[in-house]
DRENBA-422884 format. One record per residue (C-alpha): residue number from 1; x, z, y. Coordinates in steps of 0.05 Angstrom, whole numbers, plus 32768, in hexadecimal, padded with zeros to 4 digits. Layout:
PT  nr   c1   c3   c2
PT NUM    X    Z    Y
...
//
This chain:
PT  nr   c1   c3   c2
PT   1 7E14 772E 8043
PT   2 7E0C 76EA 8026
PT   3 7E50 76C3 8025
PT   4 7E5F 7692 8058
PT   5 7E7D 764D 8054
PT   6 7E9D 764E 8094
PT   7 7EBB 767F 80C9
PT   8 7E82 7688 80FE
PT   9 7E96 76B0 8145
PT  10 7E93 76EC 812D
PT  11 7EBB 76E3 80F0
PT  12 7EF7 76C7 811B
PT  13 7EF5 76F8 8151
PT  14 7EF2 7733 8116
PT  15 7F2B 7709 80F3
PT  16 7F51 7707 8139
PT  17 7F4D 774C 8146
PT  18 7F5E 775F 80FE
PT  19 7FA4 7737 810F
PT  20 7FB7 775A 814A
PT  21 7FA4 779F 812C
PT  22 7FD9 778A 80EA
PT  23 800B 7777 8125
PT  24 8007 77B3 814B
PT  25 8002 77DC 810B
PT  26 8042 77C4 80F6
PT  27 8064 77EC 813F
PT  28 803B 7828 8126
PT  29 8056 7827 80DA
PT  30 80AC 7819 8100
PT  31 8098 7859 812A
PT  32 807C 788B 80F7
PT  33 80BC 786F 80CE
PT  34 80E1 7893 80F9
PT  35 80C4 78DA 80E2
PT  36 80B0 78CE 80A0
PT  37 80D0 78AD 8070
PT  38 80AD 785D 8064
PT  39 8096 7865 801D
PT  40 807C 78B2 8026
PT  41 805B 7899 8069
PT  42 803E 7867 803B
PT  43 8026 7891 8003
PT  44 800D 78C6 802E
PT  45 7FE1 7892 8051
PT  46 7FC5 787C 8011
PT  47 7FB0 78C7 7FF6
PT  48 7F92 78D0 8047
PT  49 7F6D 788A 8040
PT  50 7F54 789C 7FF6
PT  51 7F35 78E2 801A
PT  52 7F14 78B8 804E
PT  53 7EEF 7884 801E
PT  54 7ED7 78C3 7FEE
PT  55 7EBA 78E8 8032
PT  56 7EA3 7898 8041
PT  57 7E82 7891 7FFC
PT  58 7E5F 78D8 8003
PT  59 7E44 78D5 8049
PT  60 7E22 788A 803A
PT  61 7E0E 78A5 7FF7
PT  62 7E29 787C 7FC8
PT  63 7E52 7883 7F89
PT  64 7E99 786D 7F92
PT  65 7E8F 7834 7F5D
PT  66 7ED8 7832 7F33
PT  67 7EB9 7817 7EF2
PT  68 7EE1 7815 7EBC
PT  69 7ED4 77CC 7EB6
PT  70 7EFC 77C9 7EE8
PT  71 7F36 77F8 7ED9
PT  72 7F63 77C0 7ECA
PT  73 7F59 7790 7F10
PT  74 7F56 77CE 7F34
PT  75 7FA3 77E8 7F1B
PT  76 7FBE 77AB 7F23
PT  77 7F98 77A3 7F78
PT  78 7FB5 77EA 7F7B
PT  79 7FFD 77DF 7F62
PT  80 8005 77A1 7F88
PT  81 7FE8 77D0 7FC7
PT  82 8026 77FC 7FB3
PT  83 8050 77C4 7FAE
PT  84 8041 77AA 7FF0
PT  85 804A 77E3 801B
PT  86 808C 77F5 8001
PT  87 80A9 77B9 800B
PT  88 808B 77B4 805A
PT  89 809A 7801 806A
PT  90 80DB 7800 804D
PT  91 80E6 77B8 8077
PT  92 80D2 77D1 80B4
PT  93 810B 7814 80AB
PT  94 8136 77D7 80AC
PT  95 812A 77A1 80D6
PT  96 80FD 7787 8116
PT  97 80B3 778D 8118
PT  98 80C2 774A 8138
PT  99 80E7 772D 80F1
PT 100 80BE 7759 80C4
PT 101 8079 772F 80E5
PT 102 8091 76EC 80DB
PT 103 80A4 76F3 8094
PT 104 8064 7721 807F
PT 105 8032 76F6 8099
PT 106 804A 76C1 806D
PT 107 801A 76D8 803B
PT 108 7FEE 76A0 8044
PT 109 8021 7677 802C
PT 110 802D 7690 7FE7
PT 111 7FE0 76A0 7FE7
PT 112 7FD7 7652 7FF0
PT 113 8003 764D 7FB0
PT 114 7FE1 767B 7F81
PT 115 7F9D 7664 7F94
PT 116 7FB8 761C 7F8A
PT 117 7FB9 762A 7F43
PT 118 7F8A 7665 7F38
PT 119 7F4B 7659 7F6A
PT 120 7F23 7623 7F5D
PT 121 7F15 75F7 7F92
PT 122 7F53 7616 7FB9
PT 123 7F84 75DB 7FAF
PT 124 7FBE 75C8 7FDB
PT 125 7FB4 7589 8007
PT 126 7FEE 7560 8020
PT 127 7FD9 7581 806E
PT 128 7FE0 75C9 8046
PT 129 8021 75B7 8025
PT 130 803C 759B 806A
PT 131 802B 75DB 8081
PT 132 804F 760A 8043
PT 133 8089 75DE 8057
PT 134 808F 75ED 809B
PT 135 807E 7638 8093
PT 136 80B4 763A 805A
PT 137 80E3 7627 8089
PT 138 80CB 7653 80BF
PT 139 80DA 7689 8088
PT 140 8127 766C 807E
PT 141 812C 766C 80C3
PT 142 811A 76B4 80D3
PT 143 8147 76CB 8096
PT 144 8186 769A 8098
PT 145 818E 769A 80E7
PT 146 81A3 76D9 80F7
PT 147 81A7 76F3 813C
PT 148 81C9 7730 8160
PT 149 8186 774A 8182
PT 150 816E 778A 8164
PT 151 8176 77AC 8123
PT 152 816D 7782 80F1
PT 153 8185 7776 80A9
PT 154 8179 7745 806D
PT 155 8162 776E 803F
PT 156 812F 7783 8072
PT 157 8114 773C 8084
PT 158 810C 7738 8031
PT 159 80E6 7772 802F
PT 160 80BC 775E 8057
PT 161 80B2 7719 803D
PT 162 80A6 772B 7FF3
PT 163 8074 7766 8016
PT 164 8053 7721 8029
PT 165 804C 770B 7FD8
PT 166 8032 7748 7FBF
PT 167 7FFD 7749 8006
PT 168 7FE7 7703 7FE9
PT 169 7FE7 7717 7F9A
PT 170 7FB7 7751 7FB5
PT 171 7F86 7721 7FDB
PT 172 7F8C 76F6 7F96
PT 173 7F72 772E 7F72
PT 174 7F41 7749 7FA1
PT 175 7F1B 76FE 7FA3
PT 176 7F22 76F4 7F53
PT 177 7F19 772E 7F2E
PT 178 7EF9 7757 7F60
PT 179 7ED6 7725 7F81
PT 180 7E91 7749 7F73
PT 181 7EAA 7790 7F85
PT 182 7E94 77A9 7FC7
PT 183 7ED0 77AC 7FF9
PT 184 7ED2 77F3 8005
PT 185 7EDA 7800 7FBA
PT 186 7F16 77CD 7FB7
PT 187 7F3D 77F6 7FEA
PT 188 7F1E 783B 7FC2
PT 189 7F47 7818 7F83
PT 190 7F84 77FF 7FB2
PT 191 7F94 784D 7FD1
PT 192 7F7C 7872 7F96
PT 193 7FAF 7849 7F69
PT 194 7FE5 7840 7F9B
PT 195 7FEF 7889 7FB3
PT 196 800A 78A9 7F77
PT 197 8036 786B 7F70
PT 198 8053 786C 7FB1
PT 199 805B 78B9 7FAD
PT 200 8089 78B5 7F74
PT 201 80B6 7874 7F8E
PT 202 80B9 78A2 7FCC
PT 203 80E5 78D3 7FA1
PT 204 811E 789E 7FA4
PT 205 8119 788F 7FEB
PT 206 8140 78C4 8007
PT 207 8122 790C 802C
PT 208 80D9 7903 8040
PT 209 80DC 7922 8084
PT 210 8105 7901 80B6
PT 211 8104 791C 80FC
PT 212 80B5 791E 8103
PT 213 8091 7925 8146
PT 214 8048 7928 8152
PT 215 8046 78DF 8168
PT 216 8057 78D5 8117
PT 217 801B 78F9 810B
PT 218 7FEB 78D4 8136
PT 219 800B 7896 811C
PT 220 7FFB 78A9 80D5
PT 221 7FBD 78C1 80EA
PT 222 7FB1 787A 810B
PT 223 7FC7 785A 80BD
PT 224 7FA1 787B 809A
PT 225 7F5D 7874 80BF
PT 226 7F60 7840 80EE
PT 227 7F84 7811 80BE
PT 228 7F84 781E 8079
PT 229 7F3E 783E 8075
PT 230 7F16 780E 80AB
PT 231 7F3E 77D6 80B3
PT 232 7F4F 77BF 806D
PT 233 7F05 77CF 805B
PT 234 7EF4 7797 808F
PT 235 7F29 776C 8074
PT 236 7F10 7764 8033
PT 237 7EC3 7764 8049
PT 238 7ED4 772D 8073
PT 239 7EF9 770E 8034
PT 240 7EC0 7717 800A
PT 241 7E8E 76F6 8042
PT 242 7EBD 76BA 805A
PT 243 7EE4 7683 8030
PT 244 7F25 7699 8016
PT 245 7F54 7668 803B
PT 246 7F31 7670 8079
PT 247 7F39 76BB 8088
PT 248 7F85 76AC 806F
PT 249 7F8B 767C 80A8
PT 250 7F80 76AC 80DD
PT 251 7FC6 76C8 80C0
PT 252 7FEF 769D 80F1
PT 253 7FDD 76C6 8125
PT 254 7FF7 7705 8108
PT 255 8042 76F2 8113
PT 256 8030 76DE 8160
PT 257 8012 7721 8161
PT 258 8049 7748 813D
PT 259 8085 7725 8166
PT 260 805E 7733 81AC
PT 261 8057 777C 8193
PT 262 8097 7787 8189
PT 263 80B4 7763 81C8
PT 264 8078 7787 81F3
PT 265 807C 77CF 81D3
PT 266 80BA 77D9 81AF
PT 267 80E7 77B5 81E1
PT 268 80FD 7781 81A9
PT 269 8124 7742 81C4
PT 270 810D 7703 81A7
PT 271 8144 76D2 819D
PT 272 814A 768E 818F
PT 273 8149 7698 813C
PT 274 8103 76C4 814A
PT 275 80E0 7690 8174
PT 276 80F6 7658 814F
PT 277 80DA 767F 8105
PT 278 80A2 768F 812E
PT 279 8086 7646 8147
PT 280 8091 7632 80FF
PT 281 806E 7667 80D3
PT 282 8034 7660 8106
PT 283 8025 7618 80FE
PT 284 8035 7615 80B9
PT 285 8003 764A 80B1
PT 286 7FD3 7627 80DD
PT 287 7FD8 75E4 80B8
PT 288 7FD1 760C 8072
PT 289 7F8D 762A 8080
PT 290 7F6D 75ED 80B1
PT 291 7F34 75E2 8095
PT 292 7F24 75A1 806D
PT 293 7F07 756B 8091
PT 294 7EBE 7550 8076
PT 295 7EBB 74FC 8084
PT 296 7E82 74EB 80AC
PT 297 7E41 74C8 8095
PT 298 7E43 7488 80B3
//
């Protein structure tokens, strides 16, 4: 499919959907936590999703396509894939899915930043800056301001925040160097490279089992199919098919998403701090991807 130079219906319902299906992973990943340790859940997902694309590959027919030409983009997409996933499995062990949303779906901020100076015709307008500020300090807010509803800890809300960084440093790759790879073999690069890495940083994470229970099971199940194999295929398709910025700006919704998850199925209690982070990573995120406006022929 031909790429497109703006978000048509379909593209923004997919890109809404994709949103809530992030948020409401992020309640599956806190729950499998429970039974398996985060980093082994994570690795583990990554050697089930790399099964799936092979069995994907062979029942469409076609070769899985790592070309050596490609060895070196495709390390670093799956190393910063590694990267990512420890840092949001081992944040969501430690605080809210609530907190843990806010702060990872800042990724279109730092995204903003590295395409400022990396994509061309990707620069930052005043509107977009306004909008870095105001998401920067929705990011202070939802760190600094701490509150005494639910578990949460700093070094949790980091996690999660520089999970956010390496999300956005993978998306950098993916539309540079890997721009002209099919989606499907991105993510084939992203598990295949990731699992053994995330298997070994597992050893230091403590005993892999925790008190498992089939509902662990079906979550994982849920990861590594639903998610990993399905949904971040679509992601990148529709990143190779829609501008950049543009399927980064549907973003803002994933911290609406992630926060109502948590209130609506994990029973979380959003305080004044959360909403207040909240309304501010939202619009900043909204006034970082609006799109440009064209002046009108008189």
């Amino acid at each position: 499919m031909e790429r497109k130079e703006r978000v048509d219906t379909f593209g923004a319902l997919s890109l809404i959907a994709f949103s809530a299906l992030l948020a409401f992973n992020q309640v599956v990943i806190a729950v499998v936590n429970e039974g398996l340790q985060p980093v082994f859940f994570a690795g583990i997902r990554s050697v089930g999703a790399a099964v799936c694309l092979v069995l994907w590959f062979w029942v469409r027919g076609r070769p899985l396509g790592l070309e050596r030409k490609n060895l070196r983009a495709g390390m670093v997409l799956g190393t910063f894939f590694a990267a990512e996933f420890i840092l949001l499995f081992w944040s969501l062990d430690l605080t809210t899915v609530s907190r843990a949303s806010i702060n990872f779906y800042t990724m279109p901020l730092w995204f903003a930043l590295m395409a400022h100076f990396l994509i061309p015709g990707e620069r930052i307008t005043p509107v977009k800056a306004a909008g870095q500020a105001l998401a920067f300090a929705g990011v202070v807010i939802a760190i600094l301001w701490r509150d005494k509803g639910g578990e949460t800890s700093l070094l949790g809300d980091l996690l999660a925040l520089f999970g956010a960084i390496g999300w956005a440093s993978l998306a950098l790759v993916a539309r540079t160097s890997l721009k002209d790879v099919a989606p499907d073999r991105q993510l084939l690069w992203q598990v295949t490279v990731s699992a053994p890495i995330l298997l070994v940083a597992a050893l230091f994470f403590g005993p892999f089992i925790r008190d498992l229970q089939p509902i662990h099971l079906w979550g994982l199940a849920f990861q590594i199919v639903v998610v990993v194999t399905f949904g971040f295929v679509f992601w990148l398709w529709l990143l190779s098919v829609y501008p950049a910025a543009s399927v980064a700006a549907f973003s803002f919704l994933g911290p609406v998403f992630g926060v109502f998850f948590g209130w609506a199925l994990l029973g979380e209690e959003i305080g004044l701090p959360v909403l207040a982070a909240l309304i501010c990573v939202a619009a900043g995120l909204f006034l970082i991807n609006r799109p440009a406006q064209v002046p009108q022929k008189v």
